[in-house]
MARKOL-54291 format. One record per residue (C-alpha): z, x, y; residue number from 1. Coordinates in steps of 0.02 Angstrom, whole numbers, plus 50000, padded with zeros to 5 digits. Last residue first. Layout:
N
Z|X|Y|NUM
...
//
This chain:
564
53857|57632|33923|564
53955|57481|33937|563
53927|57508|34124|562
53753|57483|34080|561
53780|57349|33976|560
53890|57250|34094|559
53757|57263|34212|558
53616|57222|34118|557
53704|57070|34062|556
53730|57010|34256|555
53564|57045|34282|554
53502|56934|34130|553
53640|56797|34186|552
53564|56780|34361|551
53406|56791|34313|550
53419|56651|34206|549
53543|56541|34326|548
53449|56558|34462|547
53275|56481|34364|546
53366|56338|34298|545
53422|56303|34454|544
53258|56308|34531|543
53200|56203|34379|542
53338|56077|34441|541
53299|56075|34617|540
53123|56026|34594|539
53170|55874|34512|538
53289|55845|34667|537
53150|55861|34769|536
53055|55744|34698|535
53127|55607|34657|534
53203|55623|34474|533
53163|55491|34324|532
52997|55511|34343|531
52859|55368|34336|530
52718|55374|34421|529
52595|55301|34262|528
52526|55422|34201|527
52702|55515|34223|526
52742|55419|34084|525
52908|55280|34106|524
52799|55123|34080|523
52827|55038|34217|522
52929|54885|34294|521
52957|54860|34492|520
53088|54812|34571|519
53167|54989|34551|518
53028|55062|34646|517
52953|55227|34624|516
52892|55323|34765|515
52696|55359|34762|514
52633|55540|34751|513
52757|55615|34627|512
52704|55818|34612|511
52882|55854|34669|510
52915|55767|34511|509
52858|55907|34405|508
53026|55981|34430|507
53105|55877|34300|506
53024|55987|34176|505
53157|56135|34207|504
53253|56012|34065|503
53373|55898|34106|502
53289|55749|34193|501
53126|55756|34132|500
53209|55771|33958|499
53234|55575|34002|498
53053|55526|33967|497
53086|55573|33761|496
52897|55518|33720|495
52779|55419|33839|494
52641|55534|33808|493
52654|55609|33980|492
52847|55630|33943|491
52803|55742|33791|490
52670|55839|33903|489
52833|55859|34036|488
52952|55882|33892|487
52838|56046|33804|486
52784|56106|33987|485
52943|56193|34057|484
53075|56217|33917|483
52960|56242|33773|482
52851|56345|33871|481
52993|56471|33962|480
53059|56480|33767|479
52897|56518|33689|478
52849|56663|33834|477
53015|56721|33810|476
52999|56772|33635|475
52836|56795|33643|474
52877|56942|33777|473
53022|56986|33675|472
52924|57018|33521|471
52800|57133|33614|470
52910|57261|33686|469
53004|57281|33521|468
53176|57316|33504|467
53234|57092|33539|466
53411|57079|33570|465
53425|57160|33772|464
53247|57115|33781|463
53264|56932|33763|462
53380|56917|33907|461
53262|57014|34034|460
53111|56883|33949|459
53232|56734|34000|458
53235|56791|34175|457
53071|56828|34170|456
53002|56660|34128|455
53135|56566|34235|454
53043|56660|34385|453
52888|56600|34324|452
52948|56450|34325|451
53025|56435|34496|450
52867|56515|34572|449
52756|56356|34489|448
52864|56222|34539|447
52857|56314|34721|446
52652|56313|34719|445
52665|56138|34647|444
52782|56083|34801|443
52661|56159|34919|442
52522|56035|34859|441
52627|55871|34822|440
52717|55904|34956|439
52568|55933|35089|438
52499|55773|34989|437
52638|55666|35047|436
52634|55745|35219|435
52474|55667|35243|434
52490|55534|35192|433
52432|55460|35033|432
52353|55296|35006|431
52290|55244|34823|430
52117|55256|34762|429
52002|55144|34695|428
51838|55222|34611|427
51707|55233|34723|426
51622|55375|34628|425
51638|55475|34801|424
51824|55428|34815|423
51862|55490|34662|422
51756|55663|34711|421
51838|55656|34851|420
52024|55646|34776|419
51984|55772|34677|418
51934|55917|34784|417
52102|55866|34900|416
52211|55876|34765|415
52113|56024|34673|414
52094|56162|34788|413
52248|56164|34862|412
52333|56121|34698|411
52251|56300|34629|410
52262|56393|34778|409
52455|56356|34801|408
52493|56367|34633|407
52418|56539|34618|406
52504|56579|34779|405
52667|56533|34709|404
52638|56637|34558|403
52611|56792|34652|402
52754|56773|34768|401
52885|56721|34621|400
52813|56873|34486|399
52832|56990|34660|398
53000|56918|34710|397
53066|56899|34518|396
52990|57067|34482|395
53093|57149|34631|394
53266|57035|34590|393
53238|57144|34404|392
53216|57302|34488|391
53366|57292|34621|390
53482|57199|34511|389
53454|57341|34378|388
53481|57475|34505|387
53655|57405|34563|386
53714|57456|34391|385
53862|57556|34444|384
53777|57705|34351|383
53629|57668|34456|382
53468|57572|34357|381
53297|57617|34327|380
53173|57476|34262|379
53114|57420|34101|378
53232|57295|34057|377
53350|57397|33975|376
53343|57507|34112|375
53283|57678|34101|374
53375|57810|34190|373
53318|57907|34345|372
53473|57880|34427|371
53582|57960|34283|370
53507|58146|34343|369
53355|58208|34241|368
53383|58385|34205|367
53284|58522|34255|366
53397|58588|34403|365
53564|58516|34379|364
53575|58319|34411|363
53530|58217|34583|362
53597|58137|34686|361
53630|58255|34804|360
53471|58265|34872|359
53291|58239|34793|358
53227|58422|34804|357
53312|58512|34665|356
53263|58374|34546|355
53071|58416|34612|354
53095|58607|34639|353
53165|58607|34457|352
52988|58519|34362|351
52913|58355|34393|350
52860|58364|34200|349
53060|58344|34164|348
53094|58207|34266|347
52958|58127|34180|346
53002|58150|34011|345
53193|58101|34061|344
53144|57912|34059|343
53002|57835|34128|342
53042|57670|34199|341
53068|57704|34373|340
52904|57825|34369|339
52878|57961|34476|338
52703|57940|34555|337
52741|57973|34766|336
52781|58156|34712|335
52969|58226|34730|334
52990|58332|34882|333
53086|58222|34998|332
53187|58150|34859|331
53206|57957|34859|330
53096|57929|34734|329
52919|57876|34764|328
52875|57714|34636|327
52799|57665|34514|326
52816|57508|34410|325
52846|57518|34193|324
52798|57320|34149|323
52916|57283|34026|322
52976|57121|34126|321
52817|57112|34185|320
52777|57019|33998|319
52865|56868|34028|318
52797|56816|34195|317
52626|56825|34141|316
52645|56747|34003|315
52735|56589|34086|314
52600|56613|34219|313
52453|56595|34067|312
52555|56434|34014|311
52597|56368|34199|310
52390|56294|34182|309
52460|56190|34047|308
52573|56094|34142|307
52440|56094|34285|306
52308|55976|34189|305
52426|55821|34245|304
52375|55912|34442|303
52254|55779|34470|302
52348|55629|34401|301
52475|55660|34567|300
52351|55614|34675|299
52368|55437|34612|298
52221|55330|34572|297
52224|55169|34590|296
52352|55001|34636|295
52341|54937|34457|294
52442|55089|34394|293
52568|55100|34535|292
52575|54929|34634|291
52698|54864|34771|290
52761|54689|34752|289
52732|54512|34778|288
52659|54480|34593|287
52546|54391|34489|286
52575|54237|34407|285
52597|54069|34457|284
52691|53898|34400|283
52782|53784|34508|282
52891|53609|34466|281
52920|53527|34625|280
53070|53398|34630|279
53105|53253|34766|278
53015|53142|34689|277
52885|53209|34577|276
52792|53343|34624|275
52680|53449|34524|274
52633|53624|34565|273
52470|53754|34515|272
52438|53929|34455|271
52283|53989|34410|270
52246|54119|34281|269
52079|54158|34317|268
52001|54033|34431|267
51826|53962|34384|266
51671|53966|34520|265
51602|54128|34519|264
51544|54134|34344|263
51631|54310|34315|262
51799|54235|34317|261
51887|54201|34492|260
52029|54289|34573|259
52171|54214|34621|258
52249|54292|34791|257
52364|54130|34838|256
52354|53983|34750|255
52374|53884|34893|254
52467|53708|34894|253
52526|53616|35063|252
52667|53520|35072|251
52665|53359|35213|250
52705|53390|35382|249
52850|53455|35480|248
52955|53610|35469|247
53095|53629|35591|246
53253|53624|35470|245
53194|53613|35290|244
53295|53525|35148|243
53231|53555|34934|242
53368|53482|34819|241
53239|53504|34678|240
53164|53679|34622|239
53088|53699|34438|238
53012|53843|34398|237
52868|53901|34300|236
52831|54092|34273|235
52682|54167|34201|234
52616|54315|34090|233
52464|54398|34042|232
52458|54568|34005|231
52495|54763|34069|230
52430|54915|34012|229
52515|55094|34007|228
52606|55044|33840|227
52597|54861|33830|226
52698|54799|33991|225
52722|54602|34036|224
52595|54558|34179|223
52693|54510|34327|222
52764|54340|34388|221
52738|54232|34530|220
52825|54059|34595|219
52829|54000|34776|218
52924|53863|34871|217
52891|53860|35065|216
52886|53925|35225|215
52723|53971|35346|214
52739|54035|35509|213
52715|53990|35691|212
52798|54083|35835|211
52725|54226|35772|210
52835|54380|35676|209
52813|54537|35790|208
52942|54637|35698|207
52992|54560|35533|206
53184|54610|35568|205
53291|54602|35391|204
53459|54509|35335|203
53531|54526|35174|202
53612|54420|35032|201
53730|54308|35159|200
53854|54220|35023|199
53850|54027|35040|198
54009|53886|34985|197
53949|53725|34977|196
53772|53733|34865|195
53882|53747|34712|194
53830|53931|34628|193
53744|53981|34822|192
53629|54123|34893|191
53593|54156|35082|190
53443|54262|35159|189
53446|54292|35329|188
53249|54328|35433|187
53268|54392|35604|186
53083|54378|35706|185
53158|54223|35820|184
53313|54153|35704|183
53237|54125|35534|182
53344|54050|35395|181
53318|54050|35181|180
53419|53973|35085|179
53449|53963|34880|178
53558|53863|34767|177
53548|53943|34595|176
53564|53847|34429|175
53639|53915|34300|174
53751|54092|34298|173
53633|54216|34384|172
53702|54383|34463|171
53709|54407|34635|170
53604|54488|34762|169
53506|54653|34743|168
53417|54703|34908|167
53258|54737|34886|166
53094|54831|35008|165
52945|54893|34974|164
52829|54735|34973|163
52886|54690|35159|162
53038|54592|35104|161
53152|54562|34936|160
53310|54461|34924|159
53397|54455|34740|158
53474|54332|34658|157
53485|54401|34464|156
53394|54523|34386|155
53336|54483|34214|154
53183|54348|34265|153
53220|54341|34447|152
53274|54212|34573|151
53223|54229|34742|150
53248|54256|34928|149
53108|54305|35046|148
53044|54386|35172|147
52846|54406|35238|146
52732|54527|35328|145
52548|54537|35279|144
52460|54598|35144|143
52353|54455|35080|142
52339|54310|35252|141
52432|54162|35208|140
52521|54207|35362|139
52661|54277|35448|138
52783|54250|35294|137
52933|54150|35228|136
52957|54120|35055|135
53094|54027|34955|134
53128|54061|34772|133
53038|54096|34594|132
53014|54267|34536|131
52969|54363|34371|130
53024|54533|34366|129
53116|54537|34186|128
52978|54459|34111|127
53010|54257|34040|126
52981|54194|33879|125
52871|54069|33761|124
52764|54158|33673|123
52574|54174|33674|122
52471|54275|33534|121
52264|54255|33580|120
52176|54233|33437|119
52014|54351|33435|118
52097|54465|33278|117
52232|54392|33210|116
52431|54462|33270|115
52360|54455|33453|114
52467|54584|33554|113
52601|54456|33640|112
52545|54366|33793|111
52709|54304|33886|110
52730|54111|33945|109
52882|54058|34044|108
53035|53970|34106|107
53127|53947|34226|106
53255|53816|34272|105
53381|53745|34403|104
53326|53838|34559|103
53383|53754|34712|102
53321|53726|34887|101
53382|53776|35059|100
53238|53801|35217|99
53271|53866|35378|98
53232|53864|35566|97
53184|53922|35719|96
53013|53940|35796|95
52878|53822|35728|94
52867|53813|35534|93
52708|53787|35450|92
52749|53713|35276|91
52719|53758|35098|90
52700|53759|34914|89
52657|53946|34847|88
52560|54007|34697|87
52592|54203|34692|86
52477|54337|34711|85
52496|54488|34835|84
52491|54653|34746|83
52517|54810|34843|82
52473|55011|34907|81
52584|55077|35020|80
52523|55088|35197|79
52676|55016|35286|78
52636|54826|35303|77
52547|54813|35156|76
52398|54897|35075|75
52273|54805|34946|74
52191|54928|34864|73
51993|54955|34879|72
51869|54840|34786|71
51821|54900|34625|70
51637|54944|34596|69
51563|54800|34508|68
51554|54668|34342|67
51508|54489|34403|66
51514|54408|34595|65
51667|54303|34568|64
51740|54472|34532|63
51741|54592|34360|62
51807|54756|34417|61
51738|54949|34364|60
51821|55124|34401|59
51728|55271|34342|58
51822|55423|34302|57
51763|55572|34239|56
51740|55671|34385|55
51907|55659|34436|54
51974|55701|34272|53
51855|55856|34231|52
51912|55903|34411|51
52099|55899|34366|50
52065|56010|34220|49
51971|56143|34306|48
52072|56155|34437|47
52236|56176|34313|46
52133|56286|34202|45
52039|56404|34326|44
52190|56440|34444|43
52305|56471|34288|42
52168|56591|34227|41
52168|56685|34388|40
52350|56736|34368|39
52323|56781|34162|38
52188|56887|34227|37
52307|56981|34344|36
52428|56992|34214|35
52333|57058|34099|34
52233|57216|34238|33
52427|57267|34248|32
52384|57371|34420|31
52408|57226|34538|30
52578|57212|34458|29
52613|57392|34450|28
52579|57414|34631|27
52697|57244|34663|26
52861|57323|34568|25
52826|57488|34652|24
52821|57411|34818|23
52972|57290|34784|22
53073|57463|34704|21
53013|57541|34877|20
53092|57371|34964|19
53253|57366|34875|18
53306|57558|34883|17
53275|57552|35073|16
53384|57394|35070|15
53519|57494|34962|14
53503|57644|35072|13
53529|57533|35242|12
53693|57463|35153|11
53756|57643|35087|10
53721|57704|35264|9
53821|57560|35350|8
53961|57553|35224|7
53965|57756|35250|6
53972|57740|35446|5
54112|57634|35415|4
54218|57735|35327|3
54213|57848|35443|2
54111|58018|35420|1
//
């Protein structure tokens, strides 16, 4: 026989050897009644959990029209959810032009937690986001397209359009000359120390800008964080030096998307302007910005319940390790119940004719031959140790499968379940696509396999130092926990955020259903969207996590066996 016909037979054995060690492997999972249950029990908690959320939630405003069901999010020019409040001094423009002004102060007002009970605690300060700058948009219309070029709290120049969408400019050192120039629906943004010399910030398309728009001064700032919450705050700026190029008429003054206090008539939190000369001083609050905690419920808050619905997975993973699989050997005559993991006993019931039977492979009549050895980790390995890899990459394909569909049924089940029962209690809810929530779904299904998989991998590890069966399932089952749910629960409660990133946590953010944005300020909890990964590459790292366990616990088998 050539050499190779015998790399083609030894190849076509090994993948024979592969998929009856898969069958066995999958028999004696269905047949482990434990693991089974501990399957369905993930289902039950993570659904149940992000249902008890759902239905417990009940979303109320205060309007001009008293205490109510919360209107639904404001959404911008590409779906996302957004604010739109600023106070903003303007002038229709027709066609081309531009307007240059410059920032020479800003200042602020911050509410503090009150220090005495029922007095409210305001300091003087600015939040990192505030803005003051030039503004061009479509309308005065909430959610519609605009550009413009500001000056921020602790972030420099910086050109922002569309909600979504900043471009960092330069840093700020003193007053700030500013432009802003529209040349049919291109919008430039210019910065300036001297108001000689300009540096182009960015330049954007606002496709199907009108002939007419509206171009001014504005001021806005967002609420300064407490925990999850966010407060009062407000920006005042002072702009002098103000030009325009093809805007007429006097300024116009709109506190844009104020709400009114539960009388109907009195503004909360207005903003306002005064002019004097050629200087404006303006003060707002709000923001021009996409929202994550004030924009409604995320998706993503549905499946916070699935950290602990891993747990009975975790277990489940841990403990197939010692699971003994059948399987039919690869002798003719031997019965379809010899075991992989049982050991010489049962190559001794099976008798001569068996052994005698199942080809050259195999010993002297009535002794087991060194392929029907046990495995450290419960399966049967070859003297080369090609076995092991076979049994253990077997569990980690059935464990994977079985835990992905879990995750798939549960998520499946509770995303969309969830968001109509939100919806139904008209409770505010944020956009999703639909691709965004086939992620979300399918993505908790794979977070779930990778886990799982980790699970074994550290459970095949455990058993080469742990004697008893039992202690190395704990074993593992603690480790896989404290690496997989401990940071993501830790992270929820706004503790130690940046074990997201290096821990098999991070994959949760492939549950993420809103992007973050870096222009925006939150508290970093998942409750609020924040994770420090995007999603795939969150995913990536439990994956890796995952590769690298059963990787090293087959590549200790190995060197144990030959060892041996």
């Amino acid at each position: 026989m050539s050499s190779f016909t015998d790399h083609r037979f030894g190849r076509r054995a090994g993948q024979d050897g592969f998929r009856r060690a898969l069958r066995a492997e999958w028999a004696a999972f269905r047949a482990a009644r434990s693991q089974v249950l501990a399957v369905a029990a993930s289902v039950l908690v993570t659904v149940s959990l992000g249902l008890l959320i759902a239905g417990g939630v009940r979303s109320t405003c205060v309007t001009g029209k008293g205490e109510g069901a919360c209107p639904a999010p404001l959404v911008g020019p590409d779906g996302t959810a957004v604010r739109d409040k600023y106070y903003f001094v303007h002038r229709p423009l027709k066609g081309n032009g531009d307007i240059t002004a410059r920032v020479t102060d800003m200042t602020g007002q911050i509410r503090r937690p009150d220090v005495v009970p029922g007095v409210r605690n305001v300091e003087q300060g600015v939040v990192p986001w505030a803005k003051a700058g030039l503004l061009i948009r479509q309308s005065l219309r909430r959610g519609t397209p605009y550009a413009a070029v500001m000056l921020t709290g602790a972030h420099g120049v910086r050109m922002q359009h569309d909600y979504v969408h900043d471009v960092p400019g330069g840093p700020h050192n003193g007053p700030q000359w500013l432009r802003l120039a529209r040349a049919g629906d291109v919008v430039t943004g210019y910065e300036s120390d001297d108001g000689r010399a300009w540096a182009e910030i960015g330049r954007v398309r606002l496709a199907g800008l009108p002939e007419s728009v509206e171009v001014g001064l504005f001021a806005t700032s967002p609420g300064v964080l407490w925990g999850t919450a966010k407060a009062f705050s407000q920006v005042t700026a002072t702009f002098d030096q103000i030009a325009l190029r093809g805007a007429h008429g006097p300024w116009r003054h709109d506190d844009v998307g104020v709400g009114m206090k539960s009388d109907g008539t009195t503004p909360h939190h207005p903003g306002g302007a005064v002019e004097s000369g050629g200087t404006l001083v303006v003060t707002g609050n709000g923001d021009i910005g996409p929202v994550t905690v004030e924009g409604g419920m995320r998706a993503d808050l549905l499946l916070v319940g699935g950290a602990v619905g891993l747990i009975p997975l975790l277990v489940a993973a841990a403990a197939s390790v010692t699971a003994k699989p059948r399987r039919a050997p690869s002798g003719p005559a031997a019965g379809p119940t010899a075991s992989l993991a049982s050991g010489p006993t049962a190559n001794q019931a099976s008798g001569p004719t068996a052994n005698q039977a199942s080809g050259p492979a195999s010993g002297p009549a009535g002794r087991s031959s060194p392929a029907g050895r046990c495995s450290p980790a419960g399966g049967s390995t070859t003297a080369g140790g090609s076995g092991t890899a076979r049994v253990l990459l077997a569990k980690a394909v059935v464990v994977g499968v079985a835990s992905f569909v879990a995750g798939l049924v549960a998520s499946g089940v509770v995303v969309p379940a969830g968001l109509a029962l939100l919806r139904a209690h008209r409770n505010p809810v944020q956009p999703i696509t639909l691709g965004t929530e086939l992620r979300v779904v399918v993505g908790y299904a794979a977070l779930s396999a990778a886990a799982a998989v980790l699970a074994l991998g550290l459970a095949a590890l455990v058993r080469r130092v742990a004697a008893a069966t039992a202690l190395a399932t704990a074993l593992a089952t603690v480790l896989a926990v404290a690496l997989v749910v401990v940071p993501h629960l830790l992270a929820i409660g706004g503790l130690m955020p940046w074990l997201s990133a290096i821990t098999p946590a991070a994959g949760f953010a492939i549950t993420q259903s809103i992007p973050a944005f870096a222009h925006v300020d939150v508290d970093p909890s998942p409750i609020t969207g924040y994770y420090p990964l995007a999603p795939w590459a969150g995913l990536a790292v439990t994956c890796g996590y995952a590769a690298v366990a059963l990787g090293a616990a087959i590549a200790v088998s190995r060197s144990a066996r030959r060892a041996g």
